[in-house]
VEXDRENNU-488854 format. One record per residue (C-alpha): chain; x, y, z. Coordinates in nm, 3 decimals. Each point is the difference from the previous one (the first is absolute). Layout:
% residues N
{unit: A&X: X&Y: Y&Z: Z};
...
END
This chain:
% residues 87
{unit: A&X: 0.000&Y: 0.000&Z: 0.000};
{unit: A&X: 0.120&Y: 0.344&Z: -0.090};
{unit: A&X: -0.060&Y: 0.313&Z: 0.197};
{unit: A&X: -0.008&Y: 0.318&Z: -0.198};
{unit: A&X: -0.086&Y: 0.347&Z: 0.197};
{unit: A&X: -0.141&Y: 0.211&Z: -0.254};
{unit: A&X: 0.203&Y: 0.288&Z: 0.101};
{unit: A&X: 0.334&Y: -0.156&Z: -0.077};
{unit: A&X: -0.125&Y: -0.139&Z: -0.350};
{unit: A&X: -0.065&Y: 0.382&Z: -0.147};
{unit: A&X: 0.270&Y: 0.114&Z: 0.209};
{unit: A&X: 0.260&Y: -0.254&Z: -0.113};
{unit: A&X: -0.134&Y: -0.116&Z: -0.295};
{unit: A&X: 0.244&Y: -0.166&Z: -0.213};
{unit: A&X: 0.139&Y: -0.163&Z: 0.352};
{unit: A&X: -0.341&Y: -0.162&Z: 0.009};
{unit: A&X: -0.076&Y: -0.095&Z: -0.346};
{unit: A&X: 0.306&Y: -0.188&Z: 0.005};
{unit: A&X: -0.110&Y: -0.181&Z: 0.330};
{unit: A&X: -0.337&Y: -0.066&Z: -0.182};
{unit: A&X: 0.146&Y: -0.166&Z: -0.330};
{unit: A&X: 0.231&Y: -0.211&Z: 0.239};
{unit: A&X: -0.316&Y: -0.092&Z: 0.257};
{unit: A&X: -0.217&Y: -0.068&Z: -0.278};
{unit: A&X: 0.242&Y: -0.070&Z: -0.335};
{unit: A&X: -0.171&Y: 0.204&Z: -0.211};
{unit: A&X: 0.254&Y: 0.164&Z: -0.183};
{unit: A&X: -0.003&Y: 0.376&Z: -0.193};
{unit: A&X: -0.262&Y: 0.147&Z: 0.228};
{unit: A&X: -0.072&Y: 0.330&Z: -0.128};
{unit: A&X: 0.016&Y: 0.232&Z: 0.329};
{unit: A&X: -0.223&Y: 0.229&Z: -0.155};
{unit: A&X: -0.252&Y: -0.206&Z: 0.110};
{unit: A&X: -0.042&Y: 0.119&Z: 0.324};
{unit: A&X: -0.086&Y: 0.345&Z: -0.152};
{unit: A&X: -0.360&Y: -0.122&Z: -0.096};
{unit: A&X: -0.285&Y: 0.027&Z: 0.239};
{unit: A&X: -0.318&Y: -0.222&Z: -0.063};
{unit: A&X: -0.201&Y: -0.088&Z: 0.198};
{unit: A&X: -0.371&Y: 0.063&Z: -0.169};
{unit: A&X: -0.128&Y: 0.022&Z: -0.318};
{unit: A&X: -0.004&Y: 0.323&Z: -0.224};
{unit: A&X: -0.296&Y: 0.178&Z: 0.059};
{unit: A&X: -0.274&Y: 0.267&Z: 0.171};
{unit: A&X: 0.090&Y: 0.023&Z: 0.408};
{unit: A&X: -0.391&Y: -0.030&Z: 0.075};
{unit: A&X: 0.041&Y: -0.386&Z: -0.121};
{unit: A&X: 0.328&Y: 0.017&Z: 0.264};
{unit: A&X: 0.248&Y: -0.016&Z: -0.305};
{unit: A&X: 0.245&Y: 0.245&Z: -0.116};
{unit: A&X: 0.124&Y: 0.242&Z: -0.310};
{unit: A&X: 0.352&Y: -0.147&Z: 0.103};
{unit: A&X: -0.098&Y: -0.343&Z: 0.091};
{unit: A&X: 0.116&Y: 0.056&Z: 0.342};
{unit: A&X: -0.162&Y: 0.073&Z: 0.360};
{unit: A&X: 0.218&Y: 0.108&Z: 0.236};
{unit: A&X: -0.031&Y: -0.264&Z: 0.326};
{unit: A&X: -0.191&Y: 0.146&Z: 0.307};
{unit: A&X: 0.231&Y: -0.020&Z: 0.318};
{unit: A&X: -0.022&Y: -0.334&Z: 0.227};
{unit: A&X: -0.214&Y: 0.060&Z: 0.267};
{unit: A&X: 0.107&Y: -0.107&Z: 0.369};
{unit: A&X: -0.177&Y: -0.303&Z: -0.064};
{unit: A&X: 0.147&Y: -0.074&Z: -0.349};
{unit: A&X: 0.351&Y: 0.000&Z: 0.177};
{unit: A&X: -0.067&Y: -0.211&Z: 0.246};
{unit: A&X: -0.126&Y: -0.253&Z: -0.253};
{unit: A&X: 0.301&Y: 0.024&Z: -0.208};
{unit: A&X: 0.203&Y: -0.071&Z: 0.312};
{unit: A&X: -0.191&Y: -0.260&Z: 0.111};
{unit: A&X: 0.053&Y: -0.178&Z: -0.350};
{unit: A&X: 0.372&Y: 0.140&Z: -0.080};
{unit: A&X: 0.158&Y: 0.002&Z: 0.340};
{unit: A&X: 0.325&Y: -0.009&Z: 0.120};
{unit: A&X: 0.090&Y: 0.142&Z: -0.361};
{unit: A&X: -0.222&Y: 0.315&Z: -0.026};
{unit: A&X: 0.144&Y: 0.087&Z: 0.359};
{unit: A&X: 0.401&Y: -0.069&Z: -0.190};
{unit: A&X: -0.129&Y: 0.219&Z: -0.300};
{unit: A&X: -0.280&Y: 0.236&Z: 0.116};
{unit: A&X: 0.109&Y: 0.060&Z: 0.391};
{unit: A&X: -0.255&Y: 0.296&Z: -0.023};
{unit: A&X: -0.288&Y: -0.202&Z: -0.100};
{unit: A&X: 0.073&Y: -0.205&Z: 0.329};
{unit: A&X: 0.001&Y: 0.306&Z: 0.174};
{unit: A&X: -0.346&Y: 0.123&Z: -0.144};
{unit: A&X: -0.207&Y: -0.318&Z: 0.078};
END
């Protein structure tokens, strides 16, 4: 299993693309990739789509966090001490 914090990926990119071909062997990925944001179709807002294709994430409630801690554990609290903190 390979643990990626999003932070260091766009910060270090090419660091982590190479980490990513040699986790997964996929070879030649292009690191523009990580440029595109989709996550909904193209469309009007009122059917909750987007002129981009891309909603911006609401923020994890208190609730949310401690979910993803009770799930991800010990390795949220390595990577995201200030989630553990906010739970």
């Amino acid at each position: 299993m390979l643990f990626l914090k999003y932070e260091d990926l766009i910060e270090k990119r090419p660091d982590h693309v190479q980490l990513l071909e040699l986790f997964t062997g996929v070879e030649n990925i292009d690191p523009r990739t990580f440029d595109v944001k989709v996550n909904t179709y193209e469309g009007s807002e009122a059917e909750g789509h987007a002129p981009d294709q891309y909603i911006r994430p609401a923020a994890l409630t208190k609730s949310d966090r401690a979910a993803v801690l009770d799930q991800a554990g010990k390795v949220m609290e390595r990577l995201y001490s200030d989630l553990a903190k906010a739970a």
